[in-house]
N, C-alpha and C positions, 0 to 999 in steps of 0.2 A: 528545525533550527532551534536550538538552545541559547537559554539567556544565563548568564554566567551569575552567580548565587553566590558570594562568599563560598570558594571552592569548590561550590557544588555546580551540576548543569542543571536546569530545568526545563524539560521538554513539556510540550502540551499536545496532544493530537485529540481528533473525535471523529466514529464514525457513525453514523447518520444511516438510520432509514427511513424514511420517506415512503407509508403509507399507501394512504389516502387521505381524502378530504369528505364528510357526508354533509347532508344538509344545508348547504351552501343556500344562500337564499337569492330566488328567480333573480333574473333579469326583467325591469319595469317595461316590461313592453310584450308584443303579440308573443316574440319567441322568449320563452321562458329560460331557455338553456344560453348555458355559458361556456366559454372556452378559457381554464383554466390554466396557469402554470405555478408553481412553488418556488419562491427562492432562500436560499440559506444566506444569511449575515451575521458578521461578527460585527457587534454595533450596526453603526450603519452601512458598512463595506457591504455589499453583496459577492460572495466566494462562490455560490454555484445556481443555477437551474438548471428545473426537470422540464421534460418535455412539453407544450400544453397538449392539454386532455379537450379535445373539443365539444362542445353538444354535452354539457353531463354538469350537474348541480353534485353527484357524488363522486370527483374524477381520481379513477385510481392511479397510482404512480408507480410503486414499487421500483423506487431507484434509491441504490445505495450511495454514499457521500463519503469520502474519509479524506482527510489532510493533517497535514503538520502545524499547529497555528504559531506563526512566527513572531508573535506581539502579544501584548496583552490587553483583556478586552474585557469589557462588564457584565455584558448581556450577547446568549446565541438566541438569532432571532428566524425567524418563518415568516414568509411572506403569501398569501396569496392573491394572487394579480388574474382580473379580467383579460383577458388580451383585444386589444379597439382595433383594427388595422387603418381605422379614418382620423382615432385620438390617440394621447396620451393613454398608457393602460393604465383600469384603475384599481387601485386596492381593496380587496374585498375586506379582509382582516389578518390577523397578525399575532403569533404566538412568542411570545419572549422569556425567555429563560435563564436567568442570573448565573452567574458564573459561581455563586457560591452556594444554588440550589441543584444545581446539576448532577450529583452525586446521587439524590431522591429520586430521579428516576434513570437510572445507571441501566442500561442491558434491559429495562422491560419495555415491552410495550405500552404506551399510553395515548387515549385518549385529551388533546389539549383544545380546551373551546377558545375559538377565536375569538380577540377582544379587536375592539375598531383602534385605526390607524389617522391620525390627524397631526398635523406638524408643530401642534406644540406635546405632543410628547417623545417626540423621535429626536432625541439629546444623544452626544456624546464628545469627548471631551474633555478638558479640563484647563482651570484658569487660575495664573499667580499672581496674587493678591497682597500688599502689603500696605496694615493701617496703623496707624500713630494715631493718639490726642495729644495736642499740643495744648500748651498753656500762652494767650495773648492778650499782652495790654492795648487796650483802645485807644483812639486818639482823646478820649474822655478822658482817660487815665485807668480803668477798668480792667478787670479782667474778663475772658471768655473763652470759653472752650472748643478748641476744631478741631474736627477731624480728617485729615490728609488720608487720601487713598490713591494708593498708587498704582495701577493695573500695568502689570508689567509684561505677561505674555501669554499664548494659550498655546496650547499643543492637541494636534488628532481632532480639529472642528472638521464634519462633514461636509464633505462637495456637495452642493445641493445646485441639479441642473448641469452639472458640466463646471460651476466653476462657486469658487469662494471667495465675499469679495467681504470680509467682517471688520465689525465697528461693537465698542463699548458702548450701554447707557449706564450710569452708575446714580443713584438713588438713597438717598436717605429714610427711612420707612418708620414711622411714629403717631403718637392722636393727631399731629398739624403738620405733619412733615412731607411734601410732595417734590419736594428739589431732584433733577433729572439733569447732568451732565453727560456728553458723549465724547469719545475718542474719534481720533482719524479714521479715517475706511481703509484696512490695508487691502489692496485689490489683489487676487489672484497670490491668496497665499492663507494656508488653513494652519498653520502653525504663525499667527502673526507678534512680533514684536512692540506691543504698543508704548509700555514706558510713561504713562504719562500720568500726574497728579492733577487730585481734583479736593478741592477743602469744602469741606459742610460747617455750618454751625451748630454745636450741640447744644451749648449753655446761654442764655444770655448772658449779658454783659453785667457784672455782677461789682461793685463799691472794689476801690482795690485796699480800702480798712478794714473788709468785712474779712479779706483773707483765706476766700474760701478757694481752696486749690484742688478739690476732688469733685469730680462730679458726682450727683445723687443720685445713691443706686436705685430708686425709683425710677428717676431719666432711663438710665441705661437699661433696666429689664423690658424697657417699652423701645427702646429705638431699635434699628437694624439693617444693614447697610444692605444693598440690591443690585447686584452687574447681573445687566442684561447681557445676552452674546443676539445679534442679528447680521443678519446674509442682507446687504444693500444689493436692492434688486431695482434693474430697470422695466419691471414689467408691472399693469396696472395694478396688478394682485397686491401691493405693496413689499415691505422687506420682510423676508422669511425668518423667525425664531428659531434661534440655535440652541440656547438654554437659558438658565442662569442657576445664580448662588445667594442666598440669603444666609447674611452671616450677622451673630446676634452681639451688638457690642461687649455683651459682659464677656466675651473672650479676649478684651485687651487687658482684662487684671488689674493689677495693680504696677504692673509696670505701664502699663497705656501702648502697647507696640503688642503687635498682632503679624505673622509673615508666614502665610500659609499658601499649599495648591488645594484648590477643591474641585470636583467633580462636578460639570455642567449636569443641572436637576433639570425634569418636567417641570410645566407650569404649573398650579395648585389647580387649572380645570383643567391640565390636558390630558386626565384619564378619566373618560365616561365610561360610568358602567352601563353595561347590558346585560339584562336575561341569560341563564344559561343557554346557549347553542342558537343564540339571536342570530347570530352570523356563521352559525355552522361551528365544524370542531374538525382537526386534524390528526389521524395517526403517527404518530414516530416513537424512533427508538435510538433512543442517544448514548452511545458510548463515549465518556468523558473522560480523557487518563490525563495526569498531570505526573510524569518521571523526575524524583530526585535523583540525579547519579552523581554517587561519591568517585573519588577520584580511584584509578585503577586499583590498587593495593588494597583498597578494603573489600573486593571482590575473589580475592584470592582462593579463598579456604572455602568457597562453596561454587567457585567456578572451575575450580580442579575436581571437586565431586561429581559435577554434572560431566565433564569432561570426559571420564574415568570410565564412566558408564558403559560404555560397549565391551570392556572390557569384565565387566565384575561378573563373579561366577554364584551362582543364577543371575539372570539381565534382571527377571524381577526383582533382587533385594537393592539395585543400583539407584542413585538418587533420582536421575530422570522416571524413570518409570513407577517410582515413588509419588514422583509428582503428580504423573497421570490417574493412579490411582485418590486419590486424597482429593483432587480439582470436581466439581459438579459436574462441569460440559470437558470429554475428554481435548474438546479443540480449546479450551484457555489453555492447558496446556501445551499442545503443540503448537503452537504459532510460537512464543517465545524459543523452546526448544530449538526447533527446526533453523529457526534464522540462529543461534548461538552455535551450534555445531555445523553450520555452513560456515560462520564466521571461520570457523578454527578447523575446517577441513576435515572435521569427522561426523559430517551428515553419513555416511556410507558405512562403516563401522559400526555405527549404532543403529541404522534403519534396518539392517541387516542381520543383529544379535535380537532386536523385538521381535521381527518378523519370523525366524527362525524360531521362536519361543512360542510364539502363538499359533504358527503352522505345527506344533509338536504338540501344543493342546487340541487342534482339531482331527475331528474324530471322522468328518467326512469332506473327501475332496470337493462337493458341490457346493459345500456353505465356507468355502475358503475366502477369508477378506470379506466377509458380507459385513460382517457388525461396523458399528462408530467403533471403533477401537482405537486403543492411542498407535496401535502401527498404521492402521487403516488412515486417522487425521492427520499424522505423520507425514506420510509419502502423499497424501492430498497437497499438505502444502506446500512441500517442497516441490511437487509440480505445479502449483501454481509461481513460485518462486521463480525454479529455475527453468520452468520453459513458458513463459509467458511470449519472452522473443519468438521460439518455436511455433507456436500458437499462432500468433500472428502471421508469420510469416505463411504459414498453412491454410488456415481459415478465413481470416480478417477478406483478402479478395472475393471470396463467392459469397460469404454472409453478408459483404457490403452489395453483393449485384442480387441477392436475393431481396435485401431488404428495400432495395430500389425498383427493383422491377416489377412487384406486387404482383404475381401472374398469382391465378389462382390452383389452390393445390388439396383444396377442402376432399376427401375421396369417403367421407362418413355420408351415404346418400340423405341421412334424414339433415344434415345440417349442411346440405347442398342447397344454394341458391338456384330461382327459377332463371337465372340468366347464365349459369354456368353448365359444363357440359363434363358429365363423369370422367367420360374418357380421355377427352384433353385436360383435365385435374390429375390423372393418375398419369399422366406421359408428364406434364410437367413437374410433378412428386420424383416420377423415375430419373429423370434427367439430372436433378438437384441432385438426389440421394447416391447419384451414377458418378457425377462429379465431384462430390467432396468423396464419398467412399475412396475414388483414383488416387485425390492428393494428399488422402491422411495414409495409403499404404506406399506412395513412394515417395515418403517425408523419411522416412529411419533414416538416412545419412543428416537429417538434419536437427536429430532428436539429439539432447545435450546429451554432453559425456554422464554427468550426474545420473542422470537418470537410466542412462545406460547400462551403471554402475550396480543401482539398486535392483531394477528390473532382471537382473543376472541373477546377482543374490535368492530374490525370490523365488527365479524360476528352478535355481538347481535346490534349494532348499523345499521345494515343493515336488519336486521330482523323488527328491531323497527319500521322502517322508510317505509320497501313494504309489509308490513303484511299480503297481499294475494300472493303473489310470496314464495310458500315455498319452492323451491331452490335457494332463495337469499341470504341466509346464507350460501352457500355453493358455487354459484358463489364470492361471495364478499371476500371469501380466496384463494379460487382458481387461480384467477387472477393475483395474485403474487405468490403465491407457485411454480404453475406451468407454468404459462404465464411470470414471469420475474425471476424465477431462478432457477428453472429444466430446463426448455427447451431453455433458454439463453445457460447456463451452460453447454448439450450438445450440442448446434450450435457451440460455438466459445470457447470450453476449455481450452485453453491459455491463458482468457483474467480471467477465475475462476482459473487461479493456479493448473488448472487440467494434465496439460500437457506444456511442456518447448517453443513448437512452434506449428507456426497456423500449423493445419493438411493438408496434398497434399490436391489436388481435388479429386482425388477418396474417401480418408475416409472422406475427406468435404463434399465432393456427399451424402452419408450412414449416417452420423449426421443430416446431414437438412433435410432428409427424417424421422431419428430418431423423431427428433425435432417436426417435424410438427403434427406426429401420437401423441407424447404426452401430446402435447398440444391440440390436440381436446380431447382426453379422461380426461384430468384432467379439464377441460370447461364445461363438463357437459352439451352441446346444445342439443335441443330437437332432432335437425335435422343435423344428422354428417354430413353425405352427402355433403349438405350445404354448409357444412365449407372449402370445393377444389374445387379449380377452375379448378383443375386438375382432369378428369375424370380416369384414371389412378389410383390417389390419393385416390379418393371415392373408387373403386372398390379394392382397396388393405385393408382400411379402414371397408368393411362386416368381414373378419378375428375375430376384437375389437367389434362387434354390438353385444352384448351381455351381460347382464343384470349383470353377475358376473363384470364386468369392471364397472360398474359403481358403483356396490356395496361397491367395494372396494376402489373407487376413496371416495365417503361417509365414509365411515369409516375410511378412512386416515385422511380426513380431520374433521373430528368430535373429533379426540383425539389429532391434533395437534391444535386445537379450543378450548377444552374445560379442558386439562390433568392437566395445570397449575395454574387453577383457584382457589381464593380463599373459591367460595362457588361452590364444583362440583354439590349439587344434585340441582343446579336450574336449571338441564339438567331434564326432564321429564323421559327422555327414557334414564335407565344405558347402556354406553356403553363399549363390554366387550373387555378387555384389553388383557387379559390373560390366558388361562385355558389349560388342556390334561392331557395326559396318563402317562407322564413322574415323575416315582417313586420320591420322596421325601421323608425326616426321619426327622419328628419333635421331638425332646421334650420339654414336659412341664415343666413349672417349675410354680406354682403358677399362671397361665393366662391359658387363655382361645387361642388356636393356630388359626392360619391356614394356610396352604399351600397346595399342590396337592395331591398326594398319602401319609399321613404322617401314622405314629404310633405312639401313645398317650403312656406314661405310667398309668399303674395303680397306682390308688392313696396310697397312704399307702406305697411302696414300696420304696427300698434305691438301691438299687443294679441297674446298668444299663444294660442292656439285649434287644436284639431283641424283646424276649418274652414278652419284657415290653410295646411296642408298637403298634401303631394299623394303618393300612393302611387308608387315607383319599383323597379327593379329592379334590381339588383345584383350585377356580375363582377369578380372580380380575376384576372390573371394575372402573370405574371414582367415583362410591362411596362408595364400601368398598369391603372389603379382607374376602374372606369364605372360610371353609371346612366346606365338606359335607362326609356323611358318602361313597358313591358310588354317580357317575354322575346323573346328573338329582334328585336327593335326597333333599331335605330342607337341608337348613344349618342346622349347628350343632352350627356353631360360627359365629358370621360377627364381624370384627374389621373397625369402621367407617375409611375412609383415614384419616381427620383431626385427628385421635385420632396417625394415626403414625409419632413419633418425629425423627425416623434415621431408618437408614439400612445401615447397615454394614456388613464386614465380621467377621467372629470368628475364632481364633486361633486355629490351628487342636489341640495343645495340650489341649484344655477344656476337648475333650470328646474321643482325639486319634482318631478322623474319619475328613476326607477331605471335601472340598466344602459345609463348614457348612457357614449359615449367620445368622443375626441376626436381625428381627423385632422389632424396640423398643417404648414401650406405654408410658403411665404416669406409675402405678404402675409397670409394670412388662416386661422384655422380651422375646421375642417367640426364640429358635433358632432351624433353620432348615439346613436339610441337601438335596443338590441336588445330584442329581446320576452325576453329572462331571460338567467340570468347569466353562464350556459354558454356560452350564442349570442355574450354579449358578449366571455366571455375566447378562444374561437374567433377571432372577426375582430380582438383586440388582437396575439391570440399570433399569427395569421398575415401580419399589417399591418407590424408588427414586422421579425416576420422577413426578408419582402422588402424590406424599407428599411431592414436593419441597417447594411451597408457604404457608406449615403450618404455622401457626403464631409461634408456641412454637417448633420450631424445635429446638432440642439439637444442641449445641456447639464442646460439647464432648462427649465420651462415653468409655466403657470398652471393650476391643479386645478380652477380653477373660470373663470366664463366673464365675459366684459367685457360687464355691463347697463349700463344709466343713467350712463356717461360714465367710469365705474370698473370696474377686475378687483375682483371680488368676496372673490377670497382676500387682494391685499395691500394692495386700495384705491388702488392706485396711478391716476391718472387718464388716462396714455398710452398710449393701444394699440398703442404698439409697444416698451412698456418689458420689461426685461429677464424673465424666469421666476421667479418666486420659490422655487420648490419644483425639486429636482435628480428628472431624468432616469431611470425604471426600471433602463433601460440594455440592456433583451433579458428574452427567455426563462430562467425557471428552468435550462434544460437547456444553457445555456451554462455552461463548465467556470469555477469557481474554484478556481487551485491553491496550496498554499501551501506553493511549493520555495523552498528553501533553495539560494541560484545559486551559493557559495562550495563549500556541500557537495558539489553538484552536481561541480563543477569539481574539488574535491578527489580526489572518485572516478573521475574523467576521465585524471589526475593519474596515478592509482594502476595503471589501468590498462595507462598507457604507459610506466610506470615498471615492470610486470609485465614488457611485454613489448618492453624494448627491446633485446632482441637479435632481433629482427624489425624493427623499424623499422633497427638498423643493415644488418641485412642488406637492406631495400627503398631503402637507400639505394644500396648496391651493384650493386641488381638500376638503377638508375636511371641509374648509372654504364658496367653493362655496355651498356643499349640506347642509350647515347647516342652511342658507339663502334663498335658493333657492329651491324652490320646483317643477320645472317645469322638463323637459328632460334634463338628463345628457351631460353635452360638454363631446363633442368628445375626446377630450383631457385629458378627466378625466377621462375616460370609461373604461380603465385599468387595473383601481384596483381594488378591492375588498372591498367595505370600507358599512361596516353594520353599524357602531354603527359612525359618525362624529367626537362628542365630545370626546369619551374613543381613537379612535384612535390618532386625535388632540394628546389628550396629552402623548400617547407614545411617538409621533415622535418629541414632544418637549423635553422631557426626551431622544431620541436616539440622536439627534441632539449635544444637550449640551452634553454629556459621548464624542462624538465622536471627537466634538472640542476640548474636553480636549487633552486627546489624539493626537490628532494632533499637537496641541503646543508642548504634551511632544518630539513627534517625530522632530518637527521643531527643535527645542534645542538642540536637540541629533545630529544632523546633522553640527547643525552650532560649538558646542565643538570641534565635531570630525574633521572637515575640519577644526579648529585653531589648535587642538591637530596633525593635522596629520603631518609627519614627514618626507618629500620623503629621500628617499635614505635610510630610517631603514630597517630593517630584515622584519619588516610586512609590509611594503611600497618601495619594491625594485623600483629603476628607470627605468622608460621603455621608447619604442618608444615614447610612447604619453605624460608621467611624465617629461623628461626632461627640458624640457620650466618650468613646476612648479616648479621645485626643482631651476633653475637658478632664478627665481622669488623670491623663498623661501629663497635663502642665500641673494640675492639682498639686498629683506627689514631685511632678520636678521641684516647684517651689516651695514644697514642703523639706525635700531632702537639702534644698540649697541655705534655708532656713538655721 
């Protein structure tokens, strides 16, 4: 969510990891151990918990955390909480981190020692304040001076317990001054309205001859005015401390009128210190981004650069792949990337010119895609991206029933328990390993187009390239299918959205066991064996040594290789998609049908009748859709893929029969009927899918069928008039993302604005080989640079966009810090603001002067 910035946007996100915790200190009693959990808050909000860790003073977590933060906040805070099941849990301690130190520890790991938690330091908040001195004659005739304060409302007080019921105390503070008035209780409201004045006396009453109208700035460096915030509580504990603000008179000046928001403070004892690691210390790793993004137009001239990129000749001199070179970790680069060229529908085009680049530097087909490489983190994240639906839809069922069932699966004998039985651990291993293996090879109808897309690319660009290795095409998808997101996915299912927390160590144990079996079967190596270092591992492994596993690993990956393509029969060998025994009921209407068991009517006839139709049998493959009169039979029909424009359902009322769908060609539609509902979303979803990338796929179409001279759904009377009703469009399991392409590019931006004292220097390294013919310095040996001249001048082109931009950000910065306002509603005063805002009226009354 972005907050709108004088024409800028500004996003905030952070993602979080989340350790462990050591040293926690016992529990007061016989059992020493605790059962721990962690929570994340922005201020006081609590936004997430980890699992608790039970029995364990050092409990590990390793769960990751990311969000968008919608608000703006002071402090991100750590919790760690006891878990009581009889009490309230209690706090063990608490790590908090300013929102303006956050950057300090950016991407690294850090040890932070817990500091104790007690409720006068847990503030947040903010409160509007406005003070006057007034000048008053006495009934003596006298002068004296008061001061009016008028608390007028707070915003963002913490719910403490379920509810918020806040009240003012307001306080005068000096060597004799103890006067204490309080506001109403607004009940059941943490942004409360109070509005109400309260007058102190500053000055005695002073001869009104003497004529003295200024207070003595002696008075005033010792006085200081004091709002308390409190939670009116009905419980004995008394009322709970929400913050407060101590404000020093000498900021009414010399006009006497003061109208400021300031930030609810701790109390002056509510931070005790303790000992380093008194209460233990926690690991994390905080990623903080805060995104400026300028309005579209000034993203122009370096988002057509990146754009362009699949196209520049060499891919290496192109700005994206510029990028990856010059970034530390090649994944800051692709994350931005990959979502920028999804935004703009040319992930596919560019995943494809890298990959092809990098399969033409490798020298052997077995270390293909092994490295971090920016193709490698590339197509990572766009399968994280674009089939996390798919994933789901896949996995999410049995890793939920494994993670629940705890059967044990442990088959290492030495880390066998004495109550466990080898053999039934390695039947229950096989079963696990038996059933996901099934539904990750007949998932390919539901693996997205995207990825489809790329998966093709690679394998014919891998074929190209080892032309005697003919399982190169087949390792070269595999390697990501299965090697970076099947068998990631079930190692660590928390981190795919599969499951809310990392898994215990026992079903952690039964997933990396999972893991490892399906990642050698989806690898396709000559020599399984080979691939465990663990003898164990090998001999649980003869189970899978069988010819049907690889069969199927093959034909998994041949239809999520080949299903999307735009020309399928440059496959030599059809492969078959679809076929069996399961009844189906076509009728014809003017076209030539096909599906599984249908029946045809006779020609000539009007009347619709069982008697009218004729049982048939039915195949699809990658290049076209048959019926045959009985299995094994010659076709009777083939309808090529490319000739199919939709697939749709048809409305029971066309013909009064259920789970009818419809086939649609140029001239004419097929519609069929499945025997139930399953059967029918099976052949929609895999009809689909192999006719997604037609060129002439329809838009629209008609839901229901043209009887009696008319389409039934719009009554129109020409059968070849337009679709009334828009287009499915595909599979659930096709990706919608909703990036932000400015943002994107913003952080694109950021990055090359990180590091461009790299980019100058690969400009130099582009200088030296263009001159220089002898061995590469060292220094320059880095990069990747094919082409000298073509890269030259991308990086002259990235360079200029970026300076721009830079300026525009300089500018922006220096408005806002003239524009900014301490003491307004978006700029409350705080511990650290005070000094600026005394700065700030300093020169206003100086420049008004």
């Amino acid at each position: 969510m972005a907050v709108e910035e004088e024409g800028l946007r500004v996003f905030q996100s952070v993602k979080i990891k989340i350790g462990e915790a050591k040293n926690i200190p016992p529990y007061p009693g016989p059992n020493k151990m605790r059962d721990c959990y962690c929570t994340v808050n922005l201020d006081q909000e609590e936004v997430f918990r980890t699992k608790t860790i039970e029995k364990s003073l050092c409990p590990f977590y390793g769960e990751d955390f990311y969000c968008e933060i919608p608000r703006s906040f002071r402090h991100l805070s750590f919790y760690i909480f006891d878990r009581d099941v009889f009490r309230r849990d209690s706090s063990i301690g608490k790590v908090a981190v300013k929102k303006e130190d956050l950057q300090k520890y950016h991407g690294k790991d850090h040890w932070f020692p817990l500091q104790p938690v007690c409720a006068d330091s847990e503030v947040q908040g903010k409160v509007h304040l406005e003070l006057r001195l007034s000048e008053l004659i006495t009934d003596s005739g006298g002068l004296c001076h008061k001061l009016a304060t008028r608390v007028l409302e707070c915003q963002d007080l913490p719910i403490v317990n379920g509810q918020c019921d806040p009240y003012a105390a307001v306080s005068l503070l000096g060597p004799s001054r103890s006067e204490a008035k309080k506001t109403k209780v607004k009940r059941k409201n943490n942004n409360p309205q109070f509005d109400e004045i309260f007058f102190f006396e500053v000055t005695k009453p002073l001869s009104f001859t003497k004529r003295q109208f200024d207070v003595e700035e002696d008075d005033v460096d010792k006085l200081a005015l004091k709002v308390d915030l409190w939670n009116a509580s009905n419980l004995k504990f008394g009322d709970e401390f929400l913050g407060e603000v101590r404000v020093p008179l000498k900021v009414l000046g010399q006009a006497g009128v003061h109208d400021a928001w300031y930030f609810l403070q701790p109390r002056d004892n509510g931070h005790k210190s303790v000992k380093a690691d008194e209460l233990g210390s926690l690991r994390l790793n905080i990623v903080y981004t805060e995104d400026h993004v300028f309005p579209t137009e000034h993203y122009n001239p370096l988002r057509d650069l990146l754009l362009q990129s699949a196209h520049v000749q060499p891919v290496s001199a192109s700005a994206a792949h510029i990028l990856g070179e010059v970034c530390r970790e090649k994944q800051e680069a692709a994350v931005p990337l990959v979502r920028l060229f999804l935004h703009y529908g040319k992930i596919v085009p560019f995943l494809s010119a890298i990959a092809h680049a990098e399969i033409s530097r490798t020298q052997d087909p077995n270390t293909i895609f092994r490295g971090n490489s920016l193709t490698s983190k590339c197509i990572d994240e766009t399968m994280k991206l674009a089939g996390m639906h798919y994933l789901r839809v896949t996995l999410k069922p049995i890793i939920d029933e494994i993670c629940s069932d705890h059967k044990p699966c442990e088959i290492d004998p030495v880390k066998l328990k004495e109550s466990e039985n080898l053999d039934t651990n390695r039947e229950n291993l096989r079963q696990y390993v038996d059933r996901i293996f099934s539904v990750i090879t007949s998932s390919g109808v539901s693996c997205p187009t995207v990825m489809c897309d790329i998966f093709f690319s690679l394998r014919e660009s891998a074929a190209s390239r080892f032309q005697v290795d003919a399982d190169v095409r087949y390792t070269a998808v595999s390697s990501f299918i299965f090697l970076r997101f099947f068998a990631p996915a079930i190692l660590s299912p928390n981190l795919f959205h599969l499951r809310p927390h990392h898994p215990d160590p026992c079903t952690s144990r039964t997933l990396t066991l999972i893991s490892k079996t399906i990642q050698t079967l989806g690898s396709l190596a000559k020599s399984k064996s080979a691939n465990f270092k663990e003898s164990y591992m090998a001999a649980f492994y003869d189970y899978f040594n069988e010819q049907k596993y690889a069969d199927a690993v093959k034909n998994f990956l041949d239809l999520i290789s080949s299903s999307a393509r735009w020309d399928q029969k440059s496959i030599e060998t059809p492969i078959m998609l679809k076929e069996g025994s399961v009844k189906l009921i076509i009728k014809r209407f003017d076209a030539k049908g096909s599906g599984r068991f249908m029946i045809k009517r006779a020609q000539g006839r009007n009347r619709f009748g069982l008697k009218n139709f004729k049982k048939r049998w039915f195949r699809l493959t990658n290049h076209e859709f048959t019926y045959h009169k009985t299995k094994g039979e010659g076709a009777l029909c083939s309808i090529p893929i490319e000739n199919i424009l939709a697939v749709e359902r048809l409305e029971e009322e066309s013909f009064k029969m259920k789970n009818m769908f419809q086939v649609i060609q140029p001239e004419r539609a097929l519609y069929i009927q499945a025997n139930n509902c399953v059967e029918a979303r099976d052949w929609i979803d895999i009809l689909t899918k192999v006719s997604q990338c037609n060129r002439k796929r329809l838009s629209t179409f008609h839901p229901s069928a043209f009887l009696n001279g008319h389409w039934l759904c719009c009554k129109l009377s020409a059968d070849t008039a337009p679709g009334c009703t828009p287009c499915t469009g595909g599979l659930p399991a096709n990706i919608q993302l909703d990036v932000d392409g400015d943002r994107e590019t913003e952080r694109i931006y950021s990055l090359y604005s990180t590091y461009m004292s790299k980019l100058v220097k690969m400009q130099e390294a582009c200088g030296s080989k263009s001159v220089y013919d002898g061995p590469e310095q060292e220094e320059y040996s880095t990069f990747v640079i094919d082409d000298p001249q073509e890269t030259y001048k991308t990086l002259r082109l990235v360079i200029s966009a970026v300076q721009t931009l830079e300026q525009q950000h300089t500018q922006y910065k220096r408005d806002k810090f003239r524009k900014t306002k301490y003491g307004s509603q978006e700029h409350p005063i705080g511990d650290q603001s005070f000094q600026c805002y005394i700065r700030q009226q300093s020169e206003s009354s100086t420049y008004s002067i």
